[in-house]
C-alpha positions in Angstrom: -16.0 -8.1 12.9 -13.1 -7.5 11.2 -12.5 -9.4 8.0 -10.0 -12.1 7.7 -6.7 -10.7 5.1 -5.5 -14.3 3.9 -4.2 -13.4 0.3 -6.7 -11.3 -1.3 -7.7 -11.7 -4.7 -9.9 -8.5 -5.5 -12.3 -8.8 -8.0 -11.6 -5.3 -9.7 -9.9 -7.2 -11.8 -10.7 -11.2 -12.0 -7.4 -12.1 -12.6 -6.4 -16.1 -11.7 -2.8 -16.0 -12.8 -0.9 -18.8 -10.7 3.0 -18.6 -9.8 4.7 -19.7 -12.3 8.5 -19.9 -13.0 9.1 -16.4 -13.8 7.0 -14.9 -11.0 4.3 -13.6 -13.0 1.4 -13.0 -10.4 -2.1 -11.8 -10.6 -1.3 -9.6 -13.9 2.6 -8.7 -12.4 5.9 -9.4 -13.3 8.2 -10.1 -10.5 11.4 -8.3 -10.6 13.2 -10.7 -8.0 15.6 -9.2 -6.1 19.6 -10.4 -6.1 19.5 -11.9 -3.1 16.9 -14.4 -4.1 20.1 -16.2 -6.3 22.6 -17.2 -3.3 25.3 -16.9 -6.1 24.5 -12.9 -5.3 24.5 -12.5 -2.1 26.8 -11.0 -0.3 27.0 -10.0 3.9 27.4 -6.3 2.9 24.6 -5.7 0.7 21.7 -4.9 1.7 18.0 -6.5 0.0 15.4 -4.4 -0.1 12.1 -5.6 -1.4 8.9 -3.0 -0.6 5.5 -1.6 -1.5 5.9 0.6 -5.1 5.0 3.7 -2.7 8.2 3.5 -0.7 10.4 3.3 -3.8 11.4 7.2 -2.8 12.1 6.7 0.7 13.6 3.7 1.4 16.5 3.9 -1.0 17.0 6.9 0.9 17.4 5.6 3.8 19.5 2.6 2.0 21.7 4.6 0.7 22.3 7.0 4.4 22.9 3.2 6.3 25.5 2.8 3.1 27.0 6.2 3.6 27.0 5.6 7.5 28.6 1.7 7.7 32.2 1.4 6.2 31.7 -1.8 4.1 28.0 -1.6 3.3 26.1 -0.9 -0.1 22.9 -0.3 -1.2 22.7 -0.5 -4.7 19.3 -0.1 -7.0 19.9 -3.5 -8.2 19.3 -5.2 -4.6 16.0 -3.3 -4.3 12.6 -3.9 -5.8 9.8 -2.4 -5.6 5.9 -3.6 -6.2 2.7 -3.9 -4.8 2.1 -5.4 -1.2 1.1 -8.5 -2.3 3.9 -8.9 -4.6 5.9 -8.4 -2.0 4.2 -11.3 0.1 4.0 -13.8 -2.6 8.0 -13.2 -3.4 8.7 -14.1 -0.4 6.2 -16.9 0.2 5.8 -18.8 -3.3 8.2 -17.2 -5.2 11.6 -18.0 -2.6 12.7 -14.3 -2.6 15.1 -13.7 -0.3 15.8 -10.2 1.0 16.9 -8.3 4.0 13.8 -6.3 4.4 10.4 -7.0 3.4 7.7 -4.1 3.7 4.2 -3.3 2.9 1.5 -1.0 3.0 -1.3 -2.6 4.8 -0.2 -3.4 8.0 -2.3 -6.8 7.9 -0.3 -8.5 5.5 2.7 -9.5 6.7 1.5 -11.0 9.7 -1.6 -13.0 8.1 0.6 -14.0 5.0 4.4 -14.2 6.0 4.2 -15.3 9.7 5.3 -17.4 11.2 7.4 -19.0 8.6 8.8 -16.2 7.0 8.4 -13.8 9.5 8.4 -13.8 13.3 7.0 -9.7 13.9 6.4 -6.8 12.0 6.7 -2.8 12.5 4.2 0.1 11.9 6.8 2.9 10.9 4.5 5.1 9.2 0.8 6.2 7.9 -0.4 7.9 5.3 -3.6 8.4 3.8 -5.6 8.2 0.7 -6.0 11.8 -1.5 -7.3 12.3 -5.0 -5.0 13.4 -7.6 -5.6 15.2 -10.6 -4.5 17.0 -14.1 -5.1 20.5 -13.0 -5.1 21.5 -16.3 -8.2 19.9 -17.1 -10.9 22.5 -17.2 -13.5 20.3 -16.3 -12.0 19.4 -12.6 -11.9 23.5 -12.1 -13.5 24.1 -8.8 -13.1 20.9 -7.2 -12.2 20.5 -3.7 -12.9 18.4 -0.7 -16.5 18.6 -0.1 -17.3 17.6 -3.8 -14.9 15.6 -5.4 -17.0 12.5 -5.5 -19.5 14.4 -7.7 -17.0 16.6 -9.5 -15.0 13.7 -10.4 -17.8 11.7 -12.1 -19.0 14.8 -13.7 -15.0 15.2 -15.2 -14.5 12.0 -16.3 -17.8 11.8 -18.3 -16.6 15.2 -20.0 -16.1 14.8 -23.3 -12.2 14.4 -24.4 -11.7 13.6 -20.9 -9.3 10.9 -20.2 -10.5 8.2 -17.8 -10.0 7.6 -13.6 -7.2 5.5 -13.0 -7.9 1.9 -10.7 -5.2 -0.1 -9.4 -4.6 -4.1 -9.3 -6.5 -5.1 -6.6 -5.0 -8.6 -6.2 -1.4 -6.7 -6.0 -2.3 -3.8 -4.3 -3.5 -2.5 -0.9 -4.1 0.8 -3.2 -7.0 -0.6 -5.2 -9.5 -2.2 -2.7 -8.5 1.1 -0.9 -9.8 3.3 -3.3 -13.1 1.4 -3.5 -13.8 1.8 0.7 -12.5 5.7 -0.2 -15.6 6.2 -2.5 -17.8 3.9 -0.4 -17.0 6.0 2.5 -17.1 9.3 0.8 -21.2 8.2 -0.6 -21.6 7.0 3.3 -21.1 9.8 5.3 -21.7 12.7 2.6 -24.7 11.6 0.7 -26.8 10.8 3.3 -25.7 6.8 4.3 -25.7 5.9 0.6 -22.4 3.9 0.2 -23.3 3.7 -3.9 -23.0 7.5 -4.2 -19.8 8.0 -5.3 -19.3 4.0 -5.6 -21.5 3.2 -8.4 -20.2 6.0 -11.2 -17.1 3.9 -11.2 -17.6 0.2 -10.0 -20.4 -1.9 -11.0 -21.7 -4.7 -8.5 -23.5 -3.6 -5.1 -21.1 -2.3 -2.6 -19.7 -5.8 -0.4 -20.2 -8.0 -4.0 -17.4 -8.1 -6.4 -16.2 -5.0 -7.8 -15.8 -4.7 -11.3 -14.4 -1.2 -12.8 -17.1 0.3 -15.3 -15.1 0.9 -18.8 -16.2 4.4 -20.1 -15.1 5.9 -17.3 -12.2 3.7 -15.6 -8.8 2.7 -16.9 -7.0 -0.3 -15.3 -3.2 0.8 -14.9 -0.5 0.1 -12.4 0.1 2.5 -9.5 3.6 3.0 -10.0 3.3 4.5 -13.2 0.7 7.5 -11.8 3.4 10.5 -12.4 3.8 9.4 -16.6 0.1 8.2 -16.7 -1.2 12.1 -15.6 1.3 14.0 -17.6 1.0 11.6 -20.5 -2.8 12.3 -20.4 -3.6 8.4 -20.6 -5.6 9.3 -17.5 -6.9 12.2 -16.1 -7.3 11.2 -12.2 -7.2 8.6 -9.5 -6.8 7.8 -6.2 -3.6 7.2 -4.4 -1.4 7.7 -1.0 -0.5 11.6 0.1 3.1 10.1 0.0 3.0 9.3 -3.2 1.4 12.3 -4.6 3.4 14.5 -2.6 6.7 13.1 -3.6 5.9 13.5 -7.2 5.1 16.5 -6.7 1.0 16.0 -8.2 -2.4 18.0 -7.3 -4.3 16.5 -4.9 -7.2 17.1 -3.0 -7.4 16.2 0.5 -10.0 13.7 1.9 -11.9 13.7 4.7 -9.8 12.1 6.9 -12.0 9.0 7.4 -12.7 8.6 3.6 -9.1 8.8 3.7 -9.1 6.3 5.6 -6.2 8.3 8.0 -8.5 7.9 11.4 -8.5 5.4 13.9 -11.0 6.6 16.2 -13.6 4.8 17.7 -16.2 6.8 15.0 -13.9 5.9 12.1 -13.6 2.3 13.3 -17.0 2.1 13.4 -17.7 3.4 10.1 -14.9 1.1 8.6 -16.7 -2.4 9.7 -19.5 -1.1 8.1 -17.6 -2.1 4.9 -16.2 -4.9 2.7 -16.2 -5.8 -0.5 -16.0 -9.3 -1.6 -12.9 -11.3 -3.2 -11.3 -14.3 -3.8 -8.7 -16.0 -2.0 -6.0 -18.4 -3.1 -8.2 -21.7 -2.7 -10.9 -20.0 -5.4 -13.5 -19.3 -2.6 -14.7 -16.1 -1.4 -14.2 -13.6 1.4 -15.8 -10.6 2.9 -12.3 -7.6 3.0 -12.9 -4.7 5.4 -11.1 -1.0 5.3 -8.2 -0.4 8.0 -6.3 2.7 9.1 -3.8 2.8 5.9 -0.8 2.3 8.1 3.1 0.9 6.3 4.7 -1.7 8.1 7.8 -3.8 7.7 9.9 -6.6 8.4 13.0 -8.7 8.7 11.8 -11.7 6.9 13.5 -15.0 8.9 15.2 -16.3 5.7 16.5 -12.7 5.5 20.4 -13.4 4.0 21.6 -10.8 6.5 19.5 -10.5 9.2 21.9 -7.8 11.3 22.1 -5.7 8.1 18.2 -6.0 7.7 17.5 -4.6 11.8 20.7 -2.0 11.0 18.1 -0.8 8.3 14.9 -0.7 10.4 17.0 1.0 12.9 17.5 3.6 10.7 14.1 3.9 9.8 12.8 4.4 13.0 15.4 6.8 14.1 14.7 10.9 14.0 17.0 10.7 10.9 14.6 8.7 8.9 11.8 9.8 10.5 13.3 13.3 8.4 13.1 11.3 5.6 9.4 10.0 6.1 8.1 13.1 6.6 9.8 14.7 3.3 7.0 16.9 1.6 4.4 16.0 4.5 4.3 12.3 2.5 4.6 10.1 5.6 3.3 10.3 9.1 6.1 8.8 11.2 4.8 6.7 14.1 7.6 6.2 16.6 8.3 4.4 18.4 7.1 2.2 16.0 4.1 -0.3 16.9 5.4 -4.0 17.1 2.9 -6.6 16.8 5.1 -9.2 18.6 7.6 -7.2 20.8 9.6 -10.1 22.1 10.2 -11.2 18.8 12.3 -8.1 17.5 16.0 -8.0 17.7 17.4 -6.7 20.8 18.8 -4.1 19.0 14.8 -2.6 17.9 14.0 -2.4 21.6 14.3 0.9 22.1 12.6 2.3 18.9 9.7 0.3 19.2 6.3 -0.1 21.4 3.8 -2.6 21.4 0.8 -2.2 18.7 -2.0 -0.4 20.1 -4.9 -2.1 21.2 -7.3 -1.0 18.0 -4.4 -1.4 15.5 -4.0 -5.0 17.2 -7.4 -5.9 16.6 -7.2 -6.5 12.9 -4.7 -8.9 13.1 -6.7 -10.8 15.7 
């Protein structure tokens, strides 16, 4: 059964932080965009607020729709970008209002923004998890895809060694993914035993509450992977191929279930094998399964230019930025993209769009 998404509090960090004025949220500042001050907004700019990994693409695409439309603009100011759930509570708690509104687990916008601030969503693109690395750390010499889970223990216990990077779980898709990517790796590697890899790095049983282990774990926001590595404040950690591959970092590929890139019926099966346990909003708990990683978006219903927000996801799903996706082999397009509610996207979508398919679907039953 597939676990129910409604906003995840991960315990790899126990973090209760309510929504208060300024937006701080579950150890986050909220950068909130223009358009959430009406004084701001204006028909011709476009909003942007998205997951930290799309802070590459997107204003690419932002700024080719500006380039393209006489009287649009783009500007860095009318964009943010932070984790996925972030993104949600902006919208939802916070009164954010943007023109586009995306994230990178497909399961969030429509368990947390519709149907009040959202009426469908779009899959435009997958991508999966890879480990990165400071390849000029002799003690990750020799590591590959076959033994990273024990190589990367082994490095990070090295003396001098700097630590594995883990993300904010309560903000980010990226941190209770990184958990299921070790679970998985202990799984189908070391002979069905999910603590393999699991337990060098988290402690609690796998499905209880994770909780990073000090000596060997750091707790640092995503976004900041590029300065963290060269900076040496950490020496590895687990994050999208997009990412990685637009910051130009080592990574080692994963198998692509560990990865968690497949969606066959054997990788689906494996997946619901998984959770880990969190909190929601109300304090109680929850059981959180892995998904396909897969990047979806929106035109959020209190969007202050809803035309200029479809213009936008038009663009996205076109061959040009499909280009743009693809960049570095950090994306995966999927186009026509997978709607969840077809008859709810503007007439203008219809043609670069197809309904979800059935196992994608299935998580948002």
């Amino acid at each position: 059964m597939v676990a129910p998404t409604s906003v995840w509090i991960v315990v790899v960090v126990v973090v209760a932080a309510g929504v208060a004025g300024l937006g701080f949220y579950a150890g986050y500042d909220y950068r909130g965009s223009p358009a959430s001050s009406p004084s701001s907004v204006t028909n011709s700019t476009l909003s942007v607020l998205g997951a930290g990994t799309l802070n590459t693409v997107f204003p690419q695409v932002a700024s080719a729709l500006a380039n393209e439309t006489p009287g649009i603009s783009a500007p860095a100011a009318s964009q943010t970008y932070e984790g996925s759930l972030d993104v949600t509570t902006a919208i939802s708690a916070l009164s954010a209002k943007v023109d586009v509104a995306a994230v990178a687990d497909f399961r969030l916008i429509p368990e947390l923004l519709q149907p009040i601030y959202a009426s469908y969503e779009v899959a435009f693109a997958s991508t999966p998890e890879v480990l990165v690395y400071n390849p000029s750390i002799a003690a990750f010499d020799g590591i590959n895809s076959s033994n990273w889970g024990t190589k990367l223990f082994s490095a990070v216990s090295t003396s001098g060694v700097a630590p594995f990077a883990v993300w904010n779980a309560s903000t980010d898709p990226n941190g209770y993914n990184e958990i299921f990517s070790m679970m998985l790796e202990g799984m189908i590697y070391h002979g069905g035993d999910r603590s393999a890899v699991y337990s060098h790095f988290y402690s609690g049983a796998p499905g209880a509450f994770a909780v990073p282990i000090p000596s060997v774990t750091k707790l640092e926001k995503e976004g900041q992977a590029t300065s963290l590595l060269s900076t040496g404040v950490v020496s590895s950690l687990i994050t999208y191929r997009a990412y990685a591959a637009l910051n130009h970092l080592t990574y080692v590929t994963l198998d692509p279930i560990v990865g968690l890139e497949a969606n066959n019926s054997t990788a689906l099966a494996d997946y619901a094998k998984l959770s880990t346990t969190v909190l929601s909003s109300s304090g109680g708990t929850e059981d959180v399964s892995p998904a396909p990683v897969l990047f979806a978006v929106t035109v959020p219903t209190n969007a202050p230019n809803s035309a200029l927000g479809a213009a936008f996801l038009h663009l996205l799903l076109s061959p040009q930025g499909e280009a743009l996706l693809a960049r570095d082999g950090a994306f995966t397009p999927v186009f026509p993209g997978w709607a969840d509610t077809p008859s709810a996207v503007p007439s203008v979508l219809a043609p670069d769009v197809a309904p979800m398919p059935a196992w994608a679907a299935s998580y948002l039953a």
